[in-house]
C-alpha positions in Angstrom: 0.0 0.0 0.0 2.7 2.3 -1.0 1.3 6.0 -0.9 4.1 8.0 -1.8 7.4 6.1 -3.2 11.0 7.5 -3.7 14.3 5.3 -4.2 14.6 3.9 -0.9 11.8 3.7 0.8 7.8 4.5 0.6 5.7 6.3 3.3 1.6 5.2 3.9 -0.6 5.2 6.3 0.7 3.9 9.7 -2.0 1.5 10.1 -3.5 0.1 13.7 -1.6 -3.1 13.1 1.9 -1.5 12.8 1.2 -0.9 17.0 3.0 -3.3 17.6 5.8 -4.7 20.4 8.9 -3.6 17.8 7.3 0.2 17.3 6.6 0.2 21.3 10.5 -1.1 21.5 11.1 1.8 19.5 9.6 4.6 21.5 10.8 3.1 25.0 14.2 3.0 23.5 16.6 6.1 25.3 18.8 6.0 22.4 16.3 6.6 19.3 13.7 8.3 21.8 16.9 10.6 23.8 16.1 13.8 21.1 12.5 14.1 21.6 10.3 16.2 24.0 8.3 12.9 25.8 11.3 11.6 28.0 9.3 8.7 29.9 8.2 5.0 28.9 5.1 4.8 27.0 2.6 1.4 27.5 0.7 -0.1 24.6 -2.7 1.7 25.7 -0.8 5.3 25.7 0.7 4.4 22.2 -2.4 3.6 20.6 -3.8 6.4 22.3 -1.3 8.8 20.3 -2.5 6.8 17.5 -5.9 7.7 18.1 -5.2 11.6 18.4 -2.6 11.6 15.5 -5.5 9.9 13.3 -8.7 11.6 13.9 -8.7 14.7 12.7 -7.7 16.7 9.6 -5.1 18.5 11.8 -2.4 15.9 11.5 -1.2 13.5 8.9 1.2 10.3 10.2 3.2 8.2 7.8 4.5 4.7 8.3 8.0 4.7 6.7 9.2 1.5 4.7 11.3 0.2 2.5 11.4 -0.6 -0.7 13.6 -3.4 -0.5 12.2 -5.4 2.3 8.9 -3.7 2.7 9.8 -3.5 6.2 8.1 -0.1 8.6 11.2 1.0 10.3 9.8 4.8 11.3 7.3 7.1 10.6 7.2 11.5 9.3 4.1 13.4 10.7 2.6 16.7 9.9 1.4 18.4 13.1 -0.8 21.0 14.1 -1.9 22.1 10.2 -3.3 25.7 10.3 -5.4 25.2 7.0 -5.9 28.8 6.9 -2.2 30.0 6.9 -0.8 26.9 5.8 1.6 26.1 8.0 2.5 22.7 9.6 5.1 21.4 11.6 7.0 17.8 11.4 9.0 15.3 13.2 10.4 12.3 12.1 11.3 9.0 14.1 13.7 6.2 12.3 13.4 3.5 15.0 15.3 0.8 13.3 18.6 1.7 14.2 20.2 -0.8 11.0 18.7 2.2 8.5 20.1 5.2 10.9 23.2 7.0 8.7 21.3 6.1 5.2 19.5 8.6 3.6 15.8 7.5 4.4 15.3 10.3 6.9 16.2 12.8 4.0 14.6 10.8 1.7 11.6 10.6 4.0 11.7 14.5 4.4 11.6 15.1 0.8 8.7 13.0 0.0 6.5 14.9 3.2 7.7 18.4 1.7 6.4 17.2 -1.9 3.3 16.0 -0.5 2.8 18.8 1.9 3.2 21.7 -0.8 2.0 19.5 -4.1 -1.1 17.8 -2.5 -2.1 20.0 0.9 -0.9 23.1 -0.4 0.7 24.1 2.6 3.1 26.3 2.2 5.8 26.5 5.1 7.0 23.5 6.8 9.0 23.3 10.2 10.6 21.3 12.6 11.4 22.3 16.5 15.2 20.7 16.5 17.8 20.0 20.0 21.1 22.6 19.1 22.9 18.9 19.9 21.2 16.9 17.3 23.5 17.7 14.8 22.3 14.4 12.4 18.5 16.1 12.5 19.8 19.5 11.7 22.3 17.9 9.0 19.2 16.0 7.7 17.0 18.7 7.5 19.5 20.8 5.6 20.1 18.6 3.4 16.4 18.5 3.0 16.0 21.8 1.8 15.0 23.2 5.1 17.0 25.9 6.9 17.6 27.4 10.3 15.0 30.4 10.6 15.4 31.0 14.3 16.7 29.9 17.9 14.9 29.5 21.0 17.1 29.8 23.4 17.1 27.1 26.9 14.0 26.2 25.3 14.9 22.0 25.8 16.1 20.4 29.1 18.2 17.7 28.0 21.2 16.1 29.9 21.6 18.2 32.8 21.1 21.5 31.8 19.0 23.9 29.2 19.8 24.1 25.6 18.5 26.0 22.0 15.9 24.7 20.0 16.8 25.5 16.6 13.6 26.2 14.1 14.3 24.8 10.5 12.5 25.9 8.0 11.2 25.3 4.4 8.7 27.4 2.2 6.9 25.7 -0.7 8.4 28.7 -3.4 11.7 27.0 -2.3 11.7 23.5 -2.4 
C-alpha cells in the first residue's frame, strides 16, 4: 500500500496493526527516543492512544515509513498542528530501526512529506522544532532543503542543563 514512493523507501498510512511490540521497543528506546520532548516510557494503551489523536482529525497526517527493499516499517514522518488557513504545519520524524540510521531514508523521507505537503495540501511553510545537539537532524533537515529560521534559546532540558531549539525551516516557493 505504497502511498508515496522514492528510491529507498515509501511512506503510507501507519496503520492500527503497525502498533505493535517492535514500534513500542522503539519509543521506549533512550537512544532513538533521547532527542524528543516525551522523556518517559510509554505502554501499549498510551501508544495507541497517540495513534488515536494523530489519526482523527484533519489537523495531523502520520506516515508509516518503509522500505522498498524489504517492505519493512522501520519509522514514521508526521505533519502536526496544520493551520489550514495560513498553511503552516510542523513535522517530526522518528527512524526506530537503528540498521537504517546513517542512510539517507530520513532525507529521503523529508523530501517526500515536503512534496506532498506543498503538491497535494498546499501548505506552504514547513518546520521542525530541532535540539542545538542533534546535529544528524539538523544535517538531515538541511540537506532536505529546510533551513535554520530561528533559535529558541534554553528552550529543551536535556542532559543536565538547558539548551536552544533551533527552528528549520522550508517554504513551498523553495523547495
Amino acid at each position: 500500500m505504497q502511498f508515496i514512493k522514492g528510491e529507498k523507501i515509501y511512506l503510507r498510512p501507519l496503520l492500527r496493526t503497525d502498533l505493535n511490540d517492535i514500534y513500542l521497543g522503539w519509543v521506549n528506546d533512550a537512544e532513538v527516543t533521547k532527542f524528543m520532548i516525551r522523556p518517559f516510557p510509554l505502554t501499549m494503551e498510551e501508544l495507541e492512544g497517540y495513534y488515536e489523536d494523530m489519526t482523527q482529525t484533519n489537523n495531523n497526517v502520520i506516515f508509516a515509513i518503509c522500505t522498498i527493499s524489504s517492505d519493512t516499517h522501520i519509522g514514521n514522518i508526521t505533519l502536526n498542528d496544520i493551520n489550514w488557513i495560513s498553511r503552516v504545519a510542523n513535522t517530526g520524524i522518528m527512524i526506530g530501526d537503528k540498521i537504517c540510521w546513517h542512510e539517507g531514508v530520513g532525507t529521503e523521507a523529508t523530501r517526500l512529506l515536503v512534496y506532498y505537503a506543498f503538491n497535494t495540501l498546499n501548505l506552504r511553510k514547513i518546520w521542525a522544532g530541532v535540539n542545538e545537539h542533534h546535529n544528524n537532524s539538523l544535517h538531515m533537515y538541511a540537506k532536505a532543503g529546510f533551513f535554520p529560521e530561528a533559535k529558541l534559546c534554553c528552550e529543551v532540558y536535556y542532559r543536565g542543563a538547558y539548551c536552544s531549539k533551533v527552528i528549520m525551516s522550508i517554504f513551498k516557493q523553495e523547495a
